[in-house]
Structure formats: structure tokens, C-alpha cells
ChimeraX commands (.cxc) that place a marker at each C-alpha (Angstrom):
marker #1 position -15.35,-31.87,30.45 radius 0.5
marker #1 position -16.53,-31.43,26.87 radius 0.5
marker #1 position -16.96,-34.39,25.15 radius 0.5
marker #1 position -15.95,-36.07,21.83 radius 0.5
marker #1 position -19.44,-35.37,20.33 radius 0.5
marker #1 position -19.47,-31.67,21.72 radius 0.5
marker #1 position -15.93,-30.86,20.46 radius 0.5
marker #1 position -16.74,-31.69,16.95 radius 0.5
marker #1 position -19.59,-29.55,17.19 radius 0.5
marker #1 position -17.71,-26.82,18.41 radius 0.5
marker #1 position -14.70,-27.39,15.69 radius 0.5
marker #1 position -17.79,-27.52,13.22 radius 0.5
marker #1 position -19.43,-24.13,14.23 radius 0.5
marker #1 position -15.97,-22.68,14.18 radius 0.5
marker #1 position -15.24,-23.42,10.83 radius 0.5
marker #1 position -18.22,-22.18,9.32 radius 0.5
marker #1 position -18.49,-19.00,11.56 radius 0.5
marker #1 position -14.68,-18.40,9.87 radius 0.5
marker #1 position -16.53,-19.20,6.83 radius 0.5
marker #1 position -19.07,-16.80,7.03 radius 0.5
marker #1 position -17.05,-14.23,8.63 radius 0.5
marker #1 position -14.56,-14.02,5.54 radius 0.5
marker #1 position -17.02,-14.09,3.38 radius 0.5
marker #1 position -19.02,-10.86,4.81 radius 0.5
marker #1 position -15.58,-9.49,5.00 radius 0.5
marker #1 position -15.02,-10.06,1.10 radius 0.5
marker #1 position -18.45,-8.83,0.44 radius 0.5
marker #1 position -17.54,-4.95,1.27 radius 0.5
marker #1 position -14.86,-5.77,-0.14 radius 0.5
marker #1 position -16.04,-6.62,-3.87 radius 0.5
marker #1 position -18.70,-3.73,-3.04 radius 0.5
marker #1 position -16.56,-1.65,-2.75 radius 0.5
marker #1 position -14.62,-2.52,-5.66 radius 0.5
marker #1 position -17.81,-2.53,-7.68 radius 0.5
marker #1 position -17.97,-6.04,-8.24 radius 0.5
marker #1 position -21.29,-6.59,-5.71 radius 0.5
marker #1 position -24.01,-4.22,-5.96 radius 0.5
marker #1 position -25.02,-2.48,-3.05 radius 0.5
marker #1 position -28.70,-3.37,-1.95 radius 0.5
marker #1 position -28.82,-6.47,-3.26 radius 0.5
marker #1 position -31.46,-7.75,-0.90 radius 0.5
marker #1 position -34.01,-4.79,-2.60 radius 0.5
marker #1 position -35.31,-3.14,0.35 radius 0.5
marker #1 position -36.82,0.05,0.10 radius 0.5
marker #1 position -37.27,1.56,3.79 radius 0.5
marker #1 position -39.76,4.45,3.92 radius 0.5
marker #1 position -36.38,6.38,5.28 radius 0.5
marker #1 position -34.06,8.89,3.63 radius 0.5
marker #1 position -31.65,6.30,2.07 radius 0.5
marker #1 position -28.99,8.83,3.52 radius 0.5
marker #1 position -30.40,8.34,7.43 radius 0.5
marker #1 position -30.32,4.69,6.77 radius 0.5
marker #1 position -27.35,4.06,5.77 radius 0.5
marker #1 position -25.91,6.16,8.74 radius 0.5
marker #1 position -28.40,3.91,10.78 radius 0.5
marker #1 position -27.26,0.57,9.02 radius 0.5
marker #1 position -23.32,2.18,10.12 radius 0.5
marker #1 position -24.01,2.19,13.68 radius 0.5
marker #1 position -25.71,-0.92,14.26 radius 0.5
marker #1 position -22.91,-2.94,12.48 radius 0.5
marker #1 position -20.30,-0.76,14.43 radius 0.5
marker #1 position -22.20,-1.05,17.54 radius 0.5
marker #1 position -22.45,-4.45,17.53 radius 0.5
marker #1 position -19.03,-4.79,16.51 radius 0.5
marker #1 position -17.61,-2.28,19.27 radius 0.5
marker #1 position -19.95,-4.40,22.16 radius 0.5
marker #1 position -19.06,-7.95,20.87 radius 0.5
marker #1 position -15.22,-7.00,20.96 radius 0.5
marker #1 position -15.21,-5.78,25.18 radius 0.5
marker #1 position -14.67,-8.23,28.17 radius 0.5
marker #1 position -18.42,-7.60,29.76 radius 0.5
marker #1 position -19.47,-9.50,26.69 radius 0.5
marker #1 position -17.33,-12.09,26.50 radius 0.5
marker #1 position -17.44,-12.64,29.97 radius 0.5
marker #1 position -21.11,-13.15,29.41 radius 0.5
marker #1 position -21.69,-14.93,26.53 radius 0.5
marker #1 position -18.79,-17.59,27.70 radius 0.5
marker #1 position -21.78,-18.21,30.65 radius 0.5
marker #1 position -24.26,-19.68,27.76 radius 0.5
marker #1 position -21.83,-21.00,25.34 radius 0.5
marker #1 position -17.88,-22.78,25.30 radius 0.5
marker #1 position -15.38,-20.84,25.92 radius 0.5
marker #1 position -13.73,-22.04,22.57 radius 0.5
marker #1 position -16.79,-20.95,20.76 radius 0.5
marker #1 position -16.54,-16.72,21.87 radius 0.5
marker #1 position -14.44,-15.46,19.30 radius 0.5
marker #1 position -15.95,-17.77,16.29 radius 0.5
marker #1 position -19.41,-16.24,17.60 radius 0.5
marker #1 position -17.75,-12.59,16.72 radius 0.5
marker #1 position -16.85,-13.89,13.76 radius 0.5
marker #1 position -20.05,-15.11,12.75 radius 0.5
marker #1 position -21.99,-12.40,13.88 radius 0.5
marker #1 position -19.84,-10.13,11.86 radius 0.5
marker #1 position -20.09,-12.05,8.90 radius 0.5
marker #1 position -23.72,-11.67,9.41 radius 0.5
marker #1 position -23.73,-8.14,9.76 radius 0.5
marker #1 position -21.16,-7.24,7.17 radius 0.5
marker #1 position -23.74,-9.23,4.76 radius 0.5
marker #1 position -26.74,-7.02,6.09 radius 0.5
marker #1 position -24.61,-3.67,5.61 radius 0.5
marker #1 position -23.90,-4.39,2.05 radius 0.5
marker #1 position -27.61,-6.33,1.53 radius 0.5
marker #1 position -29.48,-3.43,2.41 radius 0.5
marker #1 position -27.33,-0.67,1.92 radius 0.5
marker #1 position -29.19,2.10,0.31 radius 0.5
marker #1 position -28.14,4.44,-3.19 radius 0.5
marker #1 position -27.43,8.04,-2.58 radius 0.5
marker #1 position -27.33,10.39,-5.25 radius 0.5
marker #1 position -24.05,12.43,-6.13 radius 0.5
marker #1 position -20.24,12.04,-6.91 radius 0.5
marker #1 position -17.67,14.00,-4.35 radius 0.5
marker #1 position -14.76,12.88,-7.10 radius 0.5
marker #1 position -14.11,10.96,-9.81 radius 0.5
marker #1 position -10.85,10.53,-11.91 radius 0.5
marker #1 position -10.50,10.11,-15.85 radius 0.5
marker #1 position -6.81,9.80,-16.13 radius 0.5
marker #1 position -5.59,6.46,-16.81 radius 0.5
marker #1 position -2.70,7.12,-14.37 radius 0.5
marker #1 position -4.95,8.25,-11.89 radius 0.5
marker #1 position -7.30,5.48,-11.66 radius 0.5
marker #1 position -4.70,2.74,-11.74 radius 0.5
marker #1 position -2.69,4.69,-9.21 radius 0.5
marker #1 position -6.09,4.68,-6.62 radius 0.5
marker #1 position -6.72,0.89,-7.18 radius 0.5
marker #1 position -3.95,0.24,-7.04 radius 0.5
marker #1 position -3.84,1.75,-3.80 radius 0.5
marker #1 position -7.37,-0.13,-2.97 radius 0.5
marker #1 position -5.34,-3.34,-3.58 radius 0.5
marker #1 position -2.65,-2.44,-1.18 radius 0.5
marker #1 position -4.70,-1.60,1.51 radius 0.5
marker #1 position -6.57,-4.89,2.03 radius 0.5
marker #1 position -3.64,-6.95,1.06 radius 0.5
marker #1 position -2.10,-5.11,4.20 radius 0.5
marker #1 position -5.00,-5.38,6.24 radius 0.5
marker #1 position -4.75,-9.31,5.26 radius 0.5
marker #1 position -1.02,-10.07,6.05 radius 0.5
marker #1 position -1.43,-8.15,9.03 radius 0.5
marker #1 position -3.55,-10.25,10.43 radius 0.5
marker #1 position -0.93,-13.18,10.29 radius 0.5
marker #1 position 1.61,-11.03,11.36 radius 0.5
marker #1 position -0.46,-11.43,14.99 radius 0.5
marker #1 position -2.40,-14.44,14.62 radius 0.5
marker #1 position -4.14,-14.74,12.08 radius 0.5
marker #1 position -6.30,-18.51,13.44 radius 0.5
marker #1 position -6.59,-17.10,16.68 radius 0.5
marker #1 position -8.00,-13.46,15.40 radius 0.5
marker #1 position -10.45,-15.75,14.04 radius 0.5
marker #1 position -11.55,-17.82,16.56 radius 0.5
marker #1 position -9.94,-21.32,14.70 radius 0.5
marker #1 position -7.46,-21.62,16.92 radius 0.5
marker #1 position -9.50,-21.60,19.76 radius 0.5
marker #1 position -11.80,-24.53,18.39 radius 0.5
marker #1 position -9.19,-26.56,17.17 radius 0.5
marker #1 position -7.35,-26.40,20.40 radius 0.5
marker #1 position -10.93,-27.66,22.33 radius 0.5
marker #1 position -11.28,-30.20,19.55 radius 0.5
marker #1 position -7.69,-31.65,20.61 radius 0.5
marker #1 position -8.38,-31.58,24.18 radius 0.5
marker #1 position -5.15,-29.55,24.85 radius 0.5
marker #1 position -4.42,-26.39,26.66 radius 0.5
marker #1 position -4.57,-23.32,24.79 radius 0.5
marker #1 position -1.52,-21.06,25.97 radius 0.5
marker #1 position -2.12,-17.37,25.79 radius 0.5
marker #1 position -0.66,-15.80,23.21 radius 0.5
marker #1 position 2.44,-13.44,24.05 radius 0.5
marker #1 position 2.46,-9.64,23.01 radius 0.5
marker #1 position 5.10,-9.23,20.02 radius 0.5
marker #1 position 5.66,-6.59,17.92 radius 0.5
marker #1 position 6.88,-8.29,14.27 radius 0.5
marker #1 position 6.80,-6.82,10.85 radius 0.5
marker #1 position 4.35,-4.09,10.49 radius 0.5
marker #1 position 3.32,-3.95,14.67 radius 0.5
marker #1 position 7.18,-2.77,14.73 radius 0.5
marker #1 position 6.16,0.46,13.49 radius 0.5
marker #1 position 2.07,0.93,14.11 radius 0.5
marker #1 position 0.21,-0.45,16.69 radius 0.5
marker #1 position -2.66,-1.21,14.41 radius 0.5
marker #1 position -1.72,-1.61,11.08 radius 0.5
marker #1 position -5.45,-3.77,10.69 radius 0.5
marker #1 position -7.14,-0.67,10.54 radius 0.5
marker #1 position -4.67,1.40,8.80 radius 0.5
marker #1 position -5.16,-1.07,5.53 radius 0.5
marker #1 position -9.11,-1.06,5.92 radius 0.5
marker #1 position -8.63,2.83,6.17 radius 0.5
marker #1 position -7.12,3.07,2.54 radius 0.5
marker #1 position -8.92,0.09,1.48 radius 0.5
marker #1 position -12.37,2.68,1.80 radius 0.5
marker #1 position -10.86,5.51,0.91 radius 0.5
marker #1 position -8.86,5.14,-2.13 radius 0.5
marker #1 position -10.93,4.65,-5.00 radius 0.5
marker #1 position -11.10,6.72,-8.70 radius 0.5
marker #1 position -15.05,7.24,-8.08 radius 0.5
marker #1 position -16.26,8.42,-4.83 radius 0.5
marker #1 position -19.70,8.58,-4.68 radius 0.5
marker #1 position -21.60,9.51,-1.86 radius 0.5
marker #1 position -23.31,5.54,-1.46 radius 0.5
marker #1 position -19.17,5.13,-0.95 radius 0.5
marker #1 position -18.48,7.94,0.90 radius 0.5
marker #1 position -20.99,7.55,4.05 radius 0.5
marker #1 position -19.54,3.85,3.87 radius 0.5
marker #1 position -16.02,5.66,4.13 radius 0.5
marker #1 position -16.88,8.23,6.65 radius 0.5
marker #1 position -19.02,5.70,8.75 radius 0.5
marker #1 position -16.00,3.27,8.82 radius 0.5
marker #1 position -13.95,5.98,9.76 radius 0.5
marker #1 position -15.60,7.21,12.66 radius 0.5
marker #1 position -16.17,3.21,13.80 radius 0.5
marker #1 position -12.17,2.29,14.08 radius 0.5
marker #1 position -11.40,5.45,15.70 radius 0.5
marker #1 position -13.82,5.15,18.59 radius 0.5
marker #1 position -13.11,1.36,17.89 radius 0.5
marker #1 position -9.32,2.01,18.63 radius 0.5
marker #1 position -10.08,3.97,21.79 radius 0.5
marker #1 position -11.83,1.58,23.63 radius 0.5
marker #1 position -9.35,-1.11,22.14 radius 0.5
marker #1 position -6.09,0.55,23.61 radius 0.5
marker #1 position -8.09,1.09,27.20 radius 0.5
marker #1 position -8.12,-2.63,26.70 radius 0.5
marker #1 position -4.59,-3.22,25.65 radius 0.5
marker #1 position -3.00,-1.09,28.69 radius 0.5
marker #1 position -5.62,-2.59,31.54 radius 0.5
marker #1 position -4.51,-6.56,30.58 radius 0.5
marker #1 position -0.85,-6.03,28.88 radius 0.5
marker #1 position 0.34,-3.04,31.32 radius 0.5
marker #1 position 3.28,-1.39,31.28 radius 0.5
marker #1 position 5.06,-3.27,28.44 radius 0.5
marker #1 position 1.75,-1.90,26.19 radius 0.5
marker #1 position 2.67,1.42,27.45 radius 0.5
marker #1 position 6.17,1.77,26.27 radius 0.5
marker #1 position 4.79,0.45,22.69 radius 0.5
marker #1 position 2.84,3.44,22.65 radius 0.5
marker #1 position 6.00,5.73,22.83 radius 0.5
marker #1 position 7.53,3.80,20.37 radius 0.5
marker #1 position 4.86,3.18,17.48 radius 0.5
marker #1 position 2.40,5.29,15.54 radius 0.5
marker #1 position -1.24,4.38,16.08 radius 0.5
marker #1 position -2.30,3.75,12.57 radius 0.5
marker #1 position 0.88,5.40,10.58 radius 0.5
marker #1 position 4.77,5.26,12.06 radius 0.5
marker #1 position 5.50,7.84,13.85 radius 0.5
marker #1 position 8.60,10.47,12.39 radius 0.5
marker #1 position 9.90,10.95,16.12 radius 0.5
marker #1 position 10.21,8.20,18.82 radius 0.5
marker #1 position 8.31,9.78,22.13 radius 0.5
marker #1 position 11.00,10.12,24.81 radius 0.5
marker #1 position 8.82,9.29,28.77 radius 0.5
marker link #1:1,2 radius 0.2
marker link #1:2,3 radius 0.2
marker link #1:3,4 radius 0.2
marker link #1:4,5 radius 0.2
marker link #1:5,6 radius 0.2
marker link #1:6,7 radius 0.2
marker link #1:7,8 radius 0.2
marker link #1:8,9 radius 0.2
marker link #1:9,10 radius 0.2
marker link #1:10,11 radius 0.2
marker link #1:11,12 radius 0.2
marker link #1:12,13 radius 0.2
marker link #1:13,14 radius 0.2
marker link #1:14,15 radius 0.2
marker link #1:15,16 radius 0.2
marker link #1:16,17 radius 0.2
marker link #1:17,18 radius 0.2
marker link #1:18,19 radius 0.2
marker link #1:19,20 radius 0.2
marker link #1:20,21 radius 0.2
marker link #1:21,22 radius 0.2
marker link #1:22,23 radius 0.2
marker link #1:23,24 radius 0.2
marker link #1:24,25 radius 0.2
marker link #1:25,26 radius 0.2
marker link #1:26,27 radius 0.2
marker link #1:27,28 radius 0.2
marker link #1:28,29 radius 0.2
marker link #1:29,30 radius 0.2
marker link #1:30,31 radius 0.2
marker link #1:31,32 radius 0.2
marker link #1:32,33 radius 0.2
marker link #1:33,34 radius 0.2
marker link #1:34,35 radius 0.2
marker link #1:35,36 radius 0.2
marker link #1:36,37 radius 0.2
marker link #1:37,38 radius 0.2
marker link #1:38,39 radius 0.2
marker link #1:39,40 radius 0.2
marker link #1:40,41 radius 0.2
marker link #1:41,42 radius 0.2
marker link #1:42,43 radius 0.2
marker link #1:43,44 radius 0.2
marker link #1:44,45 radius 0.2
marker link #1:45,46 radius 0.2
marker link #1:46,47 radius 0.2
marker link #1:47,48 radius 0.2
marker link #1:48,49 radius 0.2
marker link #1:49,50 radius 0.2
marker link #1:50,51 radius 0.2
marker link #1:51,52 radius 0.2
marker link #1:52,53 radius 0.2
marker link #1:53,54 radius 0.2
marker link #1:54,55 radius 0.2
marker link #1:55,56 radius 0.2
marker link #1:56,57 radius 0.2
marker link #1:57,58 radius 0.2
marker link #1:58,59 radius 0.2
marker link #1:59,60 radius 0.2
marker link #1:60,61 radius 0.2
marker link #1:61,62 radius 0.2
marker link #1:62,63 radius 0.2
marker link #1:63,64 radius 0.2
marker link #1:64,65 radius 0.2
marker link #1:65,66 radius 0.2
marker link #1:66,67 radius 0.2
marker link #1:67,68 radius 0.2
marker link #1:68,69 radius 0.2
marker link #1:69,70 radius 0.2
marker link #1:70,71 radius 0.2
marker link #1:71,72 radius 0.2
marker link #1:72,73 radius 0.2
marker link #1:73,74 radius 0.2
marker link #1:74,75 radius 0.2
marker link #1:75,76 radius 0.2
marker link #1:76,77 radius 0.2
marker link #1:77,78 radius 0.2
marker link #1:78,79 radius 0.2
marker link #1:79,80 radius 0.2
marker link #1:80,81 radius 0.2
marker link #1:81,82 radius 0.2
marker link #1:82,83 radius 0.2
marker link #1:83,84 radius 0.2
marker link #1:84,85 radius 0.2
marker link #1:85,86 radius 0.2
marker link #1:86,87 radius 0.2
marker link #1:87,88 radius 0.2
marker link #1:88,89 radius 0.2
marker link #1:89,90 radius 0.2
marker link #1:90,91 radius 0.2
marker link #1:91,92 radius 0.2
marker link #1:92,93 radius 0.2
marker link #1:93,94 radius 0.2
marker link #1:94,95 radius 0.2
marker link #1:95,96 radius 0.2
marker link #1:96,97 radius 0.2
marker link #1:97,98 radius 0.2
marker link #1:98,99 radius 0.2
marker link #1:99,100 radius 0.2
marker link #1:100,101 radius 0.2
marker link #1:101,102 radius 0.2
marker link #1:102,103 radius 0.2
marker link #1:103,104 radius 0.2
marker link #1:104,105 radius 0.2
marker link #1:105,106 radius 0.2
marker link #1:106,107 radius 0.2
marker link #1:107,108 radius 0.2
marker link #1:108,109 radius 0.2
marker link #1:109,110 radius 0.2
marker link #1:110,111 radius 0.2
marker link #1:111,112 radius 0.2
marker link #1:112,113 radius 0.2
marker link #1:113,114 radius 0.2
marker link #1:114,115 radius 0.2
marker link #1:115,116 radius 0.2
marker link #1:116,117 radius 0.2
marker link #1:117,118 radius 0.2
marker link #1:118,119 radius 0.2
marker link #1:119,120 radius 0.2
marker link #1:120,121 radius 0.2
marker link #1:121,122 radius 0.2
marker link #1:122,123 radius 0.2
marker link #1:123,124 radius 0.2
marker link #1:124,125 radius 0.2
marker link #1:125,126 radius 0.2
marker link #1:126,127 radius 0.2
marker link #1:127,128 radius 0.2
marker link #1:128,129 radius 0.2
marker link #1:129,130 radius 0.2
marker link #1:130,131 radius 0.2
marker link #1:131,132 radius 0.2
marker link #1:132,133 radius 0.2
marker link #1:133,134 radius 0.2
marker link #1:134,135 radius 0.2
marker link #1:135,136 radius 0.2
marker link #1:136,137 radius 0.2
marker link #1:137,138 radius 0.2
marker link #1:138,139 radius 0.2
marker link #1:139,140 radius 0.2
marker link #1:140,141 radius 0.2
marker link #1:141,142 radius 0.2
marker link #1:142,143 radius 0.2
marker link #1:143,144 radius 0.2
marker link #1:144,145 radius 0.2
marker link #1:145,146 radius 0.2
marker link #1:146,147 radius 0.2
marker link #1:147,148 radius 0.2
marker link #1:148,149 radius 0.2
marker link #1:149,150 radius 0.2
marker link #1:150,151 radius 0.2
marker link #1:151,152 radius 0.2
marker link #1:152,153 radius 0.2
marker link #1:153,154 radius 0.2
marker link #1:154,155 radius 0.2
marker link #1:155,156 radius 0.2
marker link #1:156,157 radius 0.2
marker link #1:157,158 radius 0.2
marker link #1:158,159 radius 0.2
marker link #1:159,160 radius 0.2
marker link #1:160,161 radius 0.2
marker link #1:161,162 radius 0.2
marker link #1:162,163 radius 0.2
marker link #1:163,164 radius 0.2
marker link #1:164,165 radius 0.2
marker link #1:165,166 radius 0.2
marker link #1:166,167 radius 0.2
marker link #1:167,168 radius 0.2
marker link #1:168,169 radius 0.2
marker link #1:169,170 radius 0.2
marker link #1:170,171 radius 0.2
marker link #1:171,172 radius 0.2
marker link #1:172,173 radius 0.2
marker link #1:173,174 radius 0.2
marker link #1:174,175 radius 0.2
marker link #1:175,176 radius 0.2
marker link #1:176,177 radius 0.2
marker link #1:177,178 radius 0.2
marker link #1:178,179 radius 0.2
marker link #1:179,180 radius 0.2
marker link #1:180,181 radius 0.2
marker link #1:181,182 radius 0.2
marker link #1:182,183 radius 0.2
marker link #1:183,184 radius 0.2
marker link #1:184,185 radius 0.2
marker link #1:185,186 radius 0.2
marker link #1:186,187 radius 0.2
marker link #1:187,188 radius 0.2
marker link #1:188,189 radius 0.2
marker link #1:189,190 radius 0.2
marker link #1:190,191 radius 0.2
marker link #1:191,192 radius 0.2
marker link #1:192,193 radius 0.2
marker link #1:193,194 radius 0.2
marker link #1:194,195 radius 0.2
marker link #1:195,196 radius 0.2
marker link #1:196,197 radius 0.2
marker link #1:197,198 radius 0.2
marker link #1:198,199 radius 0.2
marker link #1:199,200 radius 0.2
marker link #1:200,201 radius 0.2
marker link #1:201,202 radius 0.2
marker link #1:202,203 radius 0.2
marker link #1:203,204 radius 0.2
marker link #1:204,205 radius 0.2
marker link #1:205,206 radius 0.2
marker link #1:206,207 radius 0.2
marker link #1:207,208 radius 0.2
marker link #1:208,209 radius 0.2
marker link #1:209,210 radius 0.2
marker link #1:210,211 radius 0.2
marker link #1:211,212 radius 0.2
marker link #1:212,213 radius 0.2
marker link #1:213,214 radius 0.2
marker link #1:214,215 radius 0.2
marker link #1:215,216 radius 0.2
marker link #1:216,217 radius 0.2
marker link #1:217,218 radius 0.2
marker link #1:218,219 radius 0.2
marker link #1:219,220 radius 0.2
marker link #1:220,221 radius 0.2
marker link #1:221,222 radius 0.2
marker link #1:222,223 radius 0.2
marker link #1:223,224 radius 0.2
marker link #1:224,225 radius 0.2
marker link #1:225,226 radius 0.2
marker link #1:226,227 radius 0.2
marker link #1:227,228 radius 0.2
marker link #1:228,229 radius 0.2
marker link #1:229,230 radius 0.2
marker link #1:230,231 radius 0.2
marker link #1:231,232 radius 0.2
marker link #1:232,233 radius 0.2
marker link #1:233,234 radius 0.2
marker link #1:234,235 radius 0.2
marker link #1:235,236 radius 0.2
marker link #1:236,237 radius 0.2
marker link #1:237,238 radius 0.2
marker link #1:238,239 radius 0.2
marker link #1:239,240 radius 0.2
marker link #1:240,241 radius 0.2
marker link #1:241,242 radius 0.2
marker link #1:242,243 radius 0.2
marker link #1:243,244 radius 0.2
marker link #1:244,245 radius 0.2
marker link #1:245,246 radius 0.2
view
């Protein structure tokens, strides 16, 4: 039995890894949007800046991908509180979302870049709309829990924490993972791809589809056959036109 003294320090570490994790969320974010420079932390590796980007791309999706299956949680869970798993995601994808941006290499070149007015308000606008989606679709689910604050706040209370049930409300009526979908346009739709955006764009790309792969294996091994008629139902990342018949 935790007690008083350990729960607070759990609800503490919590808080801050939701902190953190936000924050190195908002950072590609505002990069971006071209409000944080990219390789802000001034490093200049003695490697093409294109190979280290694509370097700096798999270690945060690798980490990512490893941190998010049940082999590690099962064995981190072993060292730390239970209540303290998903804020250590969190944290350690704060951390790494900092480090992408931070040291994040400039590579020559523009793929596209739009001059009409209508244009560039229409794609940033678009850039709006996809993380404001990714956002709210997080509270669609949960948005506490996704980020481990339900978990500590639960522990801090000394209550059970009842799994959550598997609903499909607002947006999860029609895609499975509407998350990704919103972080998909968010990198995408911009007036001035360059190619220091573009490898972030591609990289990200490549990351949520293998992410989603290993995710659904997931999803059908704990949820079952319930997760399986969703899948007939719903569109992966965009509705689907025609309902699969089994």
C-alpha cells in the first residue's frame, strides 16, 4: 500500500510529465507553424542534415512505438507505480518531441509554396483544423486518462480505477482513429513546404501508419470481437463511403 507521502509524489510527477508532454506536443506544433525555429539547441552534427533528421524521425518514433506496447508496460510497472506508466510516456514524449524540434536540422529546397491569398488562408486554415481535431479527439476518448492524469489522481485518492469501456462517440463513430487523422493534416497542410517540413511530414507519416498497425493488433487481442465489428463499420483514419458487410 502506497502511502500518503508516495501518492503525492506520484500525483506530482504526473502533473508535470502532462506538463511537459503538452508542451513538446505544442512545440512541433508552433514549429511547424513557423512560430519556433527548428534547431534551436544549435547543433551541427558532422552528418548530412538530411540523414539526421531521418535518424532524429526514428528514434522519436521508435521510442514512441516501444513505450506504447504491453512488454513495456508490463516492465516498467516492475520498477515504478502502476499509476505512474502512462505519465512516464508522457514525459518521455515530451522529452523527445523537444529533442526532435531542438536539434532538427535545415535542408535546402521548397517542394511548394503558395502566393495566393486564398490559397494560403485556405491551407492554414486547414493546419488549424487539423490539430483542433486531433485535440477534441482526444476528449472524445479520454482525454485525463490518454494522459496519464487520471491514473495519478485516482492513486492519489486511494480509490479503484475502473477500466475504461470501449465507446465509439462523436468522431470514433465514423474513424477508428481520428488522433492521427488530425496530426496527418496538421503536417501536411501548410502554404510553404519545404523540405526541413517535408521529411518532418513524410517521417510522421510513415510513424502512425506502422504506429496504427501494431496499435489495432493491440485493440483486437484485449477488446475482441466487439473491436472487430468496429472495423467493418469505421474508416481507419477517414469514414469509410461503404459499410463492410462480414
Amino acid at each position: 500500500m502506497l502511502t500518503v507521502l508516495s501518492r503525492t509524489l506520484v500525483l506530482v510527477y504526473g502533473i508535470v510529465s502532462y506538463l511537459i508532454g503538452v508542451a513538446g506536443l505544442a512545440c512541433i506544433v508552433l514549429a511547424l507553424a513557423r512560430l519556433v525555429p527548428f534547431g534551436f539547441f544549435d547543433m551541427s552534427p558532422d552528418v548530412a542534415p538530411l540523414l539526421w533528421n531521418l535518424l532524429l524521425v526514428a528514434i522519436w518514433g521508435g521510442v514512441h512505438s516501444a513505450m506504447a506496447r504491453s512488454g513495456f508496460k508490463t516492465a516498467i510497472i516492475r520498477m515504478i507505480p502502476e499509476a505512474a506508466e502512462r505519465p512516464t510516456y508522457v514525459l518521455i514524449a515530451g522529452i523527445t518531441s523537444f529533442g526532435l524540434v531542438g536539434f532538427w536540422q535545415i535542408v535546402p529546397g521548397v517542394l511548394w509554396s503558395m502566393s495566393h491569398p486564398a490559397m494560403v488562408y485556405l491551407l492554414w486554415g486547414l493546419f488549424a483544423f487539423g490539430w483542433t481535431y486531433t485535440l477534441i479527439s482526444t476528449f472524445a476518448i479520454n482525454h485525463f486518462d490518454l494522459f496519464g492524469l487520471r491514473q495519478v489522481y485516482m492513486n492519489f485518492v486511494n480509490r479503484p480505477r475502473p477500466p475504461l469501456e470501449f465507446t465509439k462517440r462523436a468522431m470514433y463513430r465514423f474513424t477508428r482513429h481520428p488522433i492521427q487523422t488530425g496530426v496527418l493534416i496538421g503536417v501536411w497542410a501548410t502554404p510553404e513546404m519545404t523540405f526541413t517540413h517535408l521529411v518532418l511530414s513524410a517521417g510522421f507519416t510513415v510513424y502512425i501508419f506502422i504506429g496504427l498497425w501494431f496499435e489495432e493488433k493491440d485493440l483486437v487481442r484485449d477488446i475482441g470481437e466487439p473491436y472487430e465489428e468496429y472495423r467493418q463499420e469505421t474508416g481507419k483514419l477517414f469514414p469509410r463511403l461503404r459499410t463492410r458487410t462480414r
